[in-house]
C-alpha positions, 0 to 999 in steps of 0.5 A: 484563533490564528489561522494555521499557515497551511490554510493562510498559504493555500492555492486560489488558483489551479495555477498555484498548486504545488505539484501535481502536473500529471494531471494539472498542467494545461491540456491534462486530463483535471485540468481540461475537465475543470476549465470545461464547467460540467464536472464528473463525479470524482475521486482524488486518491493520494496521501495527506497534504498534496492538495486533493482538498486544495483541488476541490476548493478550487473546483467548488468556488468556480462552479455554480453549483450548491456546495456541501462539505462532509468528513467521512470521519463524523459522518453519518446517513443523516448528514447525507439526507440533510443534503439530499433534502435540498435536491430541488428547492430554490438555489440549487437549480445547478445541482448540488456539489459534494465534497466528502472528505475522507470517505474511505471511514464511512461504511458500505451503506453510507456509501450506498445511500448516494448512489440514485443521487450521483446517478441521475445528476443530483448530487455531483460527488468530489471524494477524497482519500488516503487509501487506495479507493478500490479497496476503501471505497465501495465498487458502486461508487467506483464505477460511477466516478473518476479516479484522479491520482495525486502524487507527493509533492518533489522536494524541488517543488516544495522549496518555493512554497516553504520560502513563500511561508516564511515569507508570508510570515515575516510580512505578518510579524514585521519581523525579518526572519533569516533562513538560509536555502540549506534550511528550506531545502532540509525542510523540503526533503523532510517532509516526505512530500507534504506540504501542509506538513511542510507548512506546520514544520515552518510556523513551528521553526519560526516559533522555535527561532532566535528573536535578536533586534526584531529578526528571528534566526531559524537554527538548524538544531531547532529544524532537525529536532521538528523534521526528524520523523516527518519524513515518515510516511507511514501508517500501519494500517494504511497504503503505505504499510503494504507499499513498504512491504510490497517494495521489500519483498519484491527488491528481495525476489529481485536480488537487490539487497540494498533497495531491500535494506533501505525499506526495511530501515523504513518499517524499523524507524516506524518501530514496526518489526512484526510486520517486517519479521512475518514478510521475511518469513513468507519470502523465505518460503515463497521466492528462496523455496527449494533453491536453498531450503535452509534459507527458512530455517536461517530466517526463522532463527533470526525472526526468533532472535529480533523479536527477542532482542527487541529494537534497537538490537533487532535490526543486527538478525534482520539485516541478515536475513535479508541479505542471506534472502536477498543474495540467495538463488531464487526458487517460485517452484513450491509456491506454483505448485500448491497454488495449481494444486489449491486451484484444482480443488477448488474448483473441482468437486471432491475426488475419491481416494485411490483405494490403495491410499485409504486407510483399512477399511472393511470391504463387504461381501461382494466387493469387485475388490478385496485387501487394500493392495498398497505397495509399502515403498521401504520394501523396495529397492531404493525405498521406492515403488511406482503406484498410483497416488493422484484420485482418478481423475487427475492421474496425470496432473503434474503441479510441480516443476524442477526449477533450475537451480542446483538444489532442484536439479539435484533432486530431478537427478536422483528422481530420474535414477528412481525411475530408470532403475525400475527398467 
């Protein structure tokens, strides 16, 4: 079976490696850990093709120890005690280096059954993940590692290795291959940062190619077709996911209709308007709030209209929601207040009702107390009478502030004509 380009191209050295300077450049922080020998148990945490398994390979073939790969996809605890058998015998008198691949997919008590292993020394672990390790991987393991960050690879950074594929593929064939820069370039940005992805989409533009007297032309048709929905980095599920969301919702508190529209292009490309509609939703209530509380209920009409309309007609109700949301003033008065007010009641122990808010109840001979005594507000001018309505204890807790916009100040003015009418 033909070796894939992606593993025919990969890096020997760390010198090679595309991308990752933060942390592989001389006097880094990787770099002088691996140049030093004694290798920590480690964790490389980034999305797919940017070299974390490329980095581990590099470690393990200038180290002395006893290498082990595992995927965290196919594993179980028996393949873990299967390495763990050979703790000791002859041959792993360095130690014992573990790559586990993917280990965000096996669960807490596989993670679990390393921990005395990385511990003591044992088993020296290199894990990788696409998922962000602090919510994937269990604190144990956390704790007793070092987590190293790898970021997508730059377009600049790309061009060179995708030349050097076509390159490598040429020399293979004998075949010259023609590409222009503009191709590589597309190439580069199309493929959102990955380079084992960079590589497929070169093999597949060579196979796509027109073969005339021994040269291969890649077209720019046959690239646009192949790269069309690399750039993608996307999974519903994954990082990614919430980093869209994440980045909507806060270019949207931030008043940034643009940045707003551009994530949420992303998320509607990826067919994921569920997602989306729900955000919209939560931002309405959570940032716009009582700054123009019609905002939810324009919101919701348009969430109402795209999930009927479906995609492609659902990005027309989606785009102005956002840009209603976006342009709006902005108002977080709602959201502190019911999460002060959330906070006391959790950590609080149950307080009484004020006896005047209970409903009718029979009050027994004796009582110091008798009638409910609630004062009906309607009955008073303005429709308003002040009475306790806090439980004793927080008699004076205040959970809401009037924010400073027109709506919430209009209301502050007529609160405080409430009060004063009552002199």
């Amino acid at each position: 079976m033909p070796v894939p380009l992606a593993d025919r191209i990969r890096p020997k050295t760390l010198d090679d490696v595309v991308g990752q300077e933060h942390i592989l450049a001389p006097n880094r922080p990787l770099r002088k850990i691996i140049e030093s020998g004694t290798i920590p148990n480690m964790i490389f945490y980034g999305p797919s093709g940017v070299g974390k398994t490329t980095v581990a390979r590099i470690i393990a073939e200038n180290c002395n120890m006893t290498l082990h790969k595992l995927n965290g996809t196919n594993s179980s605890v028996s393949d873990i005690k299967e390495v763990v058998s050979e703790i000791g015998t002859f041959g792993t008198e360095n130690g014992i280096l573990l790559y586990l691949d993917e280990i965000q997919y096996l669960n807490k008590k596989q993670q679990q059954s390393l921990l005395e292993y990385i511990e003591n020394g044992d088993i020296t672990l290199i894990a990788s993940t696409t998922e962000n390790p602090y919510f994937s991987v269990y604190n144990a393991v956390i704790s007793r590692s070092t987590v190293f960050e790898f970021k997508p690879v730059t377009v600049e950074q790309l061009i060179p290795a995708i030349k050097r594929g076509f390159r490598l593929i040429s020399e293979k064939s004998g075949n010259k291959i023609a590409v222009t820069d503009d191709i590589c370039r597309s190439i580069a940005y199309g493929c959102g940062g990955d380079v084992r992805k960079a590589m497929n989409t070169v093999e597949l533009c060579v196979l796509c190619g027109e073969i005339s007297d021994g040269k291969i032309t890649v077209t720019e048709e046959s690239m646009n077709m192949l790269i069309q929905r690399s750039n993608m980095h996307y999974d519903r599920n994954g990082d990614q996911h919430y980093d869209i969301l994440s980045a909507l919702h806060k270019s949207i508190r931030g008043s940034d209709e643009n940045a707003a529209l551009h994530y949420a292009a992303r998320l509607i490309e990826a067919g994921d308007i569920i997602s989306l509609c729900r955000r919209l939703l939560c931002i309405a209530a959570e940032d716009i709030g009582l700054a123009y509380p019609q905002a939810i209920t324009v919101t919701k009409a348009c969430v109402d209209s795209a999930l009927q309309l479906g995609l492609p007609e659902a990005r027309l109700p989606i785009a102005e929601a956002i840009i209603l949301l976006a342009t709006a003033p902005k108002s977080n008065s709602a959201y502190i207040a019911i999460n002060s007010a959330m906070e006391d009641v959790r950590n609080s122990d149950a307080f009484d009702f004020p006896r005047h808010l209970q409903n009718c109840h029979f009050d027994g001979n004796g009582a110091e107390i008798t009638g409910q005594n609630y004062l009906y507000p309607h009955n008073y001018p303005n429709h308003y009478v002040k009475q306790q309505y806090l439980p004793d204890a927080l008699t004076d807790k205040i959970y809401y502030q009037f924010g400073d916009n027109k709506q919430e100040q209009s209301a502050l003015l007529y609160r405080q004509k409430l009060l004063n009418d009552l002199k």
